[in-house]
MMTF fields as JSON, N, C-alpha, C and O atoms, coordinates in Angstrom:
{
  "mmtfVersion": "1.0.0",
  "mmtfProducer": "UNKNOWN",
  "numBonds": 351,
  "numAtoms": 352,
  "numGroups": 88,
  "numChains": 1,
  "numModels": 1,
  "chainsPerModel": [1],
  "groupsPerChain": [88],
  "chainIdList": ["A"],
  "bondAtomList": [4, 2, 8, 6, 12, 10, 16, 14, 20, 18, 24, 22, 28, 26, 32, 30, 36, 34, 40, 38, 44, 42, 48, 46, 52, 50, 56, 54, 60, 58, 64, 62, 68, 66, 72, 70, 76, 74, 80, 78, 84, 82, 88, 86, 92, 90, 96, 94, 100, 98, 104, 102, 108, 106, 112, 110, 116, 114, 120, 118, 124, 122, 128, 126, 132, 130, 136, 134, 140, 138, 144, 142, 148, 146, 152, 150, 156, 154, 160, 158, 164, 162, 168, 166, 172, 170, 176, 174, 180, 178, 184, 182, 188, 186, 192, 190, 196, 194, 200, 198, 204, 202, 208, 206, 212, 210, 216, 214, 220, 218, 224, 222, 228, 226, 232, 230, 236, 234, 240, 238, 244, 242, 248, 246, 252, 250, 256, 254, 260, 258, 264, 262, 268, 266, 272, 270, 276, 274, 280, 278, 284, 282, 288, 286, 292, 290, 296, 294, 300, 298, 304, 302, 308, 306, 312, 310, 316, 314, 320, 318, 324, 322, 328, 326, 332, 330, 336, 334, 340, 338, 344, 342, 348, 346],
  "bondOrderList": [1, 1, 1, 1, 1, 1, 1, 1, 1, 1, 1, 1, 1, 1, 1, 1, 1, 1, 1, 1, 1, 1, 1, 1, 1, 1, 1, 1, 1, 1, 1, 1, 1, 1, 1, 1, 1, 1, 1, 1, 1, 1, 1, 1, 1, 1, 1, 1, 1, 1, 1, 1, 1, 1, 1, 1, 1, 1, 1, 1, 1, 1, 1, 1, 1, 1, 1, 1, 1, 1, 1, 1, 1, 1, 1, 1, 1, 1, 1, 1, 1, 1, 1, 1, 1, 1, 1],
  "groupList": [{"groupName": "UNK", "atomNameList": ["N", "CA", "C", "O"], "elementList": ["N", "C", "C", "O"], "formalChargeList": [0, 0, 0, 0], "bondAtomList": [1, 0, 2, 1, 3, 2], "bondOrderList": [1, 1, 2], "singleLetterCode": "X", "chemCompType": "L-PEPTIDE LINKING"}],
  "groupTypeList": [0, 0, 0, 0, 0, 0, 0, 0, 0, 0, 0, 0, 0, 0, 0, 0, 0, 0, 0, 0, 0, 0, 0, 0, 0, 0, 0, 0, 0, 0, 0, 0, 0, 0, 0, 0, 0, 0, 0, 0, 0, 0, 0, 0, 0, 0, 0, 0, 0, 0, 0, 0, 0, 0, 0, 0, 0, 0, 0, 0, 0, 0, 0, 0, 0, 0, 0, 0, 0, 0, 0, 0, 0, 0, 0, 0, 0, 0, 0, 0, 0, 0, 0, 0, 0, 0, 0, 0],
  "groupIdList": [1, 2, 3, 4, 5, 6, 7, 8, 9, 10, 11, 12, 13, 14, 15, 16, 17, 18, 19, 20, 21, 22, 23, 24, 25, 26, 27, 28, 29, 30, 31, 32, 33, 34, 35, 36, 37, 38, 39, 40, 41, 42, 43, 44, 45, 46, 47, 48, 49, 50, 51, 52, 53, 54, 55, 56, 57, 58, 59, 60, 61, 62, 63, 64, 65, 66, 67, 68, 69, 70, 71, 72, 73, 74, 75, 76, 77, 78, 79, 80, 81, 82, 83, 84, 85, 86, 87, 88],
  "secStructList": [7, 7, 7, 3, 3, 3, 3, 7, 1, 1, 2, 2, 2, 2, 6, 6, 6, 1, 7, 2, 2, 2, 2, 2, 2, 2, 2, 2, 2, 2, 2, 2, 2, 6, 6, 7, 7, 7, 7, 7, 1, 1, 1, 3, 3, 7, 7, 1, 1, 7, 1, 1, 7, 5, 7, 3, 3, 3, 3, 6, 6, 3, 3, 3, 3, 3, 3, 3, 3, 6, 6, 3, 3, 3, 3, 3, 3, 3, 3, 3, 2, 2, 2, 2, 2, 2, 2, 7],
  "xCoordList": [-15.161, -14.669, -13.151, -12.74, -12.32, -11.015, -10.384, -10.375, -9.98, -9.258, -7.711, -6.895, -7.537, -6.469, -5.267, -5.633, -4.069, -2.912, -1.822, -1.104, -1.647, -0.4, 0.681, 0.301, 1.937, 2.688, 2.889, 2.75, 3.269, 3.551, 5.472, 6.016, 5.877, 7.025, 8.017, 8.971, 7.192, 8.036, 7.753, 8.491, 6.358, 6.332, 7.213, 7.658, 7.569, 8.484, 10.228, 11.047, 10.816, 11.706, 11.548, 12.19, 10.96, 10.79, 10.838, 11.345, 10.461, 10.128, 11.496, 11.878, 12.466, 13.697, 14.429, 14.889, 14.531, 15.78, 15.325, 15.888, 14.127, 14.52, 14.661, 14.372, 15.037, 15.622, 14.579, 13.376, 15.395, 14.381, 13.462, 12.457, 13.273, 12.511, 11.33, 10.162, 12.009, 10.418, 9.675, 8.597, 10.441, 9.85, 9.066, 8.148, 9.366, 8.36, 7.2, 6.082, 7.408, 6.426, 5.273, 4.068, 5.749, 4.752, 4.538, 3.317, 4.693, 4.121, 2.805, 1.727, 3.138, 1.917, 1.024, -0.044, 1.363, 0.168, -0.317, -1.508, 0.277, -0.62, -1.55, -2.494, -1.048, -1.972, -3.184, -4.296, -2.628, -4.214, -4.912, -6.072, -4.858, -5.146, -6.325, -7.456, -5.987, -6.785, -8.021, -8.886, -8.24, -9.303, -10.202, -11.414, -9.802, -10.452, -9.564, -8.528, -10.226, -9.34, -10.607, -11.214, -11.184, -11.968, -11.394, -10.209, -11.506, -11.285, -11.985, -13.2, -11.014, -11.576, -10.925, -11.442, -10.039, -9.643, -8.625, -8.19, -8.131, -7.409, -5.762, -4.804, -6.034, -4.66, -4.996, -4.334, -6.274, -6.517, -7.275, -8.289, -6.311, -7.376, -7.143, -6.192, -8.316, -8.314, -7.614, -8.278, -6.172, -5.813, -6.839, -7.393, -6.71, -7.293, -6.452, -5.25, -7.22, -6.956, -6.221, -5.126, -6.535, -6.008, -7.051, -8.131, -6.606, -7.57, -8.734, -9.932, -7.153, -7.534, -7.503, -6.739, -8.642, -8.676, -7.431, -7.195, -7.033, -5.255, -5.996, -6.992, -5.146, -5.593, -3.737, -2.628, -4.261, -2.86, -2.799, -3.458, -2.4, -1.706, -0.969, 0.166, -1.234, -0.056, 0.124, -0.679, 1.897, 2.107, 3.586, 4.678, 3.482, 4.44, 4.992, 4.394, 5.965, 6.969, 6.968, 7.617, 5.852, 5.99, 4.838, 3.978, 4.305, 3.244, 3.156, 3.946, 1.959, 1.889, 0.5, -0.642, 0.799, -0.024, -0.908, -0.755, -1.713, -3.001, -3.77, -4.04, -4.679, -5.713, -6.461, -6.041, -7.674, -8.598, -9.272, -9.748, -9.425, -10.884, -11.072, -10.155, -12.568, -13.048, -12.437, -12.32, -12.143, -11.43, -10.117, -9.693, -9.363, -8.45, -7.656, -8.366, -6.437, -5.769, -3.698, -2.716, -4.048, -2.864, -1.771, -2.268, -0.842, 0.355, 1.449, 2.582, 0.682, 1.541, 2.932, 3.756, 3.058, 4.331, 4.331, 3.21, 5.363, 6.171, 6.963, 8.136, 6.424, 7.448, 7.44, 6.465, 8.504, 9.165, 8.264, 7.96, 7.781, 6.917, 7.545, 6.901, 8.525, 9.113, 9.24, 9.45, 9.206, 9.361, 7.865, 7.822, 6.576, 5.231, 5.023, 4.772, 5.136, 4.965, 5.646, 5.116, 6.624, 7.39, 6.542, 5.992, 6.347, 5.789, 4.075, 3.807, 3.056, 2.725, 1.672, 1.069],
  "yCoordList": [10.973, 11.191, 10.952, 9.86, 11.862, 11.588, 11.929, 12.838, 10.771, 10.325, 10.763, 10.73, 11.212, 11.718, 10.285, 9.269, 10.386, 9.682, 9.704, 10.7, 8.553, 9.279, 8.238, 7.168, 8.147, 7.025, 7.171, 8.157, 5.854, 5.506, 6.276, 6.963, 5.759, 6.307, 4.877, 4.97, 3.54, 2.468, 2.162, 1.669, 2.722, 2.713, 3.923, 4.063, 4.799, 5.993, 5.476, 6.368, 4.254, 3.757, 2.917, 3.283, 1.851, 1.465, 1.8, 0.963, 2.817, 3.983, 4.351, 4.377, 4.706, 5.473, 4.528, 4.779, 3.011, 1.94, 1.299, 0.381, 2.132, 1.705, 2.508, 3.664, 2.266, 3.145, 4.325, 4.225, 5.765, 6.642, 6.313, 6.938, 5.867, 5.427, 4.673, 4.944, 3.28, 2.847, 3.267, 2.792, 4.268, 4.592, 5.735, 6.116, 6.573, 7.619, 6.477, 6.571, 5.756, 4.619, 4.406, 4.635, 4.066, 3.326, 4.491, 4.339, 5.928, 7.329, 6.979, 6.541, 7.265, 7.56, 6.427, 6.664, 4.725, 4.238, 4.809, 4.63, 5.37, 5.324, 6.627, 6.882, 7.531, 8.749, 8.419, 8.837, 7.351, 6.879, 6.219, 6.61, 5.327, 5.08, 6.003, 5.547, 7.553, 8.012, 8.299, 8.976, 7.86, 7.939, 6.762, 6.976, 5.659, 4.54, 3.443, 2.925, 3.178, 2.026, 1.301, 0.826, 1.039, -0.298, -1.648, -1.437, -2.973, -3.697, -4.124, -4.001, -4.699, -5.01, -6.497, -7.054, -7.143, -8.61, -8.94, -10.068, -7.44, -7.73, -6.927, -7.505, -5.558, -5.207, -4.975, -5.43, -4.095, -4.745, -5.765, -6.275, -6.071, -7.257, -7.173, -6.657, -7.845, -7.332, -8.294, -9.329, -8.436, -9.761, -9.935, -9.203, -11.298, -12.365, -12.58, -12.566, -12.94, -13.09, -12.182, -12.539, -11.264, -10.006, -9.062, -8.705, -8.635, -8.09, -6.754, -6.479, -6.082, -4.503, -5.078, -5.949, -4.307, -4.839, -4.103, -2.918, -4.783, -4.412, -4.947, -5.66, -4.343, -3.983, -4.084, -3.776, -4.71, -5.069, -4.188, -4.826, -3.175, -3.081, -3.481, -3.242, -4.335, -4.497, -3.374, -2.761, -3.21, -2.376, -2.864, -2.405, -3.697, -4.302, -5.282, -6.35, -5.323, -6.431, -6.234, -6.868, -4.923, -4.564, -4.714, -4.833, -4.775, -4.821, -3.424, -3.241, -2.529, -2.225, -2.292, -2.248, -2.383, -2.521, -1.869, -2.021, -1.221, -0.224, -0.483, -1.683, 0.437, 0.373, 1.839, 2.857, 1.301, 2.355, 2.94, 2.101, 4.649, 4.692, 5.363, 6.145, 5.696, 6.953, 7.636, 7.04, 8.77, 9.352, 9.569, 10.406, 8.717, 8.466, 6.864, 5.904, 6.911, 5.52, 5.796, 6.472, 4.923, 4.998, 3.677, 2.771, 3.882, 2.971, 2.432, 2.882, 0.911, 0.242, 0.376, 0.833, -0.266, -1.088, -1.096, -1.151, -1.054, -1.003, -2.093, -1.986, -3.341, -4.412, -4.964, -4.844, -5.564, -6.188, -7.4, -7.82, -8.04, -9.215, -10.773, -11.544, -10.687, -11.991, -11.413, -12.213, -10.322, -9.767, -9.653, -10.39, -9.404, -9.579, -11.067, -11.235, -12.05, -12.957, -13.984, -14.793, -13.544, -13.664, -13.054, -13.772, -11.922, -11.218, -11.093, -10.829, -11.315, -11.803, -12.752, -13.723],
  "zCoordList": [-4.461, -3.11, -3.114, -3.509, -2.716, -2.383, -0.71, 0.12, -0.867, 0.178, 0.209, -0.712, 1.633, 2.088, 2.262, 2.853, 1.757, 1.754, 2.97, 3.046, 4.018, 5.14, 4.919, 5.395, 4.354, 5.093, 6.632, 7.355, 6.92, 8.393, 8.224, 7.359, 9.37, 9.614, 8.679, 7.907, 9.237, 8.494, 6.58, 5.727, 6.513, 4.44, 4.319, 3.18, 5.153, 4.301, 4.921, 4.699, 5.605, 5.412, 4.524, 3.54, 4.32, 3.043, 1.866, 1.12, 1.371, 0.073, -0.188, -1.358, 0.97, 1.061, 0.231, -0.883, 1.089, 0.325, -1.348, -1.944, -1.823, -3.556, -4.281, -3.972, -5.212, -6.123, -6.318, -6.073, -6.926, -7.296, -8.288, -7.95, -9.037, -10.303, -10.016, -10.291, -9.176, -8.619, -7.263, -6.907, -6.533, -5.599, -6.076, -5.35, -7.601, -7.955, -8.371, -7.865, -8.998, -9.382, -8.008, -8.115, -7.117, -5.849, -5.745, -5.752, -5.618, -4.755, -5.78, -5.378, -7.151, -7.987, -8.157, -8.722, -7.606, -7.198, -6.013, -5.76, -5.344, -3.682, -3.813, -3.065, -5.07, -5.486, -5.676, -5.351, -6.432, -7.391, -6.337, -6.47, -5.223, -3.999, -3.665, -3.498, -3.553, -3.001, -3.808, -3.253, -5.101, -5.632, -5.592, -5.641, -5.516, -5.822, -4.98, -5.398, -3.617, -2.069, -2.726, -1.767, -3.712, -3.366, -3.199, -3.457, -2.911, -3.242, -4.709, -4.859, -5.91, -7.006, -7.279, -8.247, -6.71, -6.55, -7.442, -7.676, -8.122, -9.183, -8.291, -7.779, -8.426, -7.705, -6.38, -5.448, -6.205, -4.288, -3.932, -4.409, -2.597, -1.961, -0.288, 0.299, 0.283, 1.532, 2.105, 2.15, 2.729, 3.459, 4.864, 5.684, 4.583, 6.024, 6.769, 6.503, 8.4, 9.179, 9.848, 10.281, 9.993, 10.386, 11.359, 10.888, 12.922, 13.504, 13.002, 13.068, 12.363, 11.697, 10.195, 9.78, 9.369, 7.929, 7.245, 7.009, 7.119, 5.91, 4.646, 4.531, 3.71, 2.519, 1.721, 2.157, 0.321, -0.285, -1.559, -2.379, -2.091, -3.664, -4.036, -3.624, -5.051, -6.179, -7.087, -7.79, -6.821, -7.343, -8.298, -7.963, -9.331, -10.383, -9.582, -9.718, -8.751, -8.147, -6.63, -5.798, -6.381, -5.076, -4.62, -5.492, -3.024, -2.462, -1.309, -0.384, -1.671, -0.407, 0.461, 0.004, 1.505, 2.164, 3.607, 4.819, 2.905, 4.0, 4.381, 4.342, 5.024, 5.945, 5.184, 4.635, 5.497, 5.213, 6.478, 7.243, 6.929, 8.235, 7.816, 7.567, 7.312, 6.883, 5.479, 4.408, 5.696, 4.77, 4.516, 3.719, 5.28, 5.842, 4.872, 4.572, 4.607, 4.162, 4.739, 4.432, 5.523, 6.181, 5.02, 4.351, 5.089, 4.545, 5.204, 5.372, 5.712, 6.406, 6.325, 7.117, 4.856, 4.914, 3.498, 2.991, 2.679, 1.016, 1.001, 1.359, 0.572, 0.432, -0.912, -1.654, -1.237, -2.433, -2.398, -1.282, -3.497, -3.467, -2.257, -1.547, -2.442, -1.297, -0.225, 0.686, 0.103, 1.59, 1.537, 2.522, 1.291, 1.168, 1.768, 2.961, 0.917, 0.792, 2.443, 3.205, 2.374, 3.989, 4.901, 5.736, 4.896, 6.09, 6.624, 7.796, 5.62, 5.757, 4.724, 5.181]
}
């Protein structure tokens, strides 16, 4: 089953301010995203305490972080591991 990919308006400002190299990097995790959103506890995990279930990739030094509905995986937010870690 593959799943359709959207950034938000704020993961595609995010995406914009890093470099070209690792921002081709995070596109082609969020590709692979659409094959396999499981949680596996290793690079995804589902954050807590959260109304809507958000969902984390690690992606090398970066985090991003989605939502799954259906066939559907939206992309919060593209943050640098301390801006993750700050936010939430």
């Amino acid at each position: 089953m593959t799943l359709q990919v959207f950034l938000s308006e704020k993961a595609q400002d995010d995406l914009d301010e890093f470099p070209r190299k690792i921002a081709a990097q995070i596109v082609a995790d969020c590709s692979r995203l659409a094959n396999n959103p499981v949680p596996d506890g290793k690079r995804i995990k589902k954050l807590q305490g959260y109304k809507e279930r958000l969902y984390r990739l690690r992606a090398g030094d970066y985090r991003i972080v989605f939502r799954r509905s259906g066939t559907r995986i939206d992309i919060v937010r593209i943050l640098s591991k301390p801006d993750f870690q700050r936010l939430y």
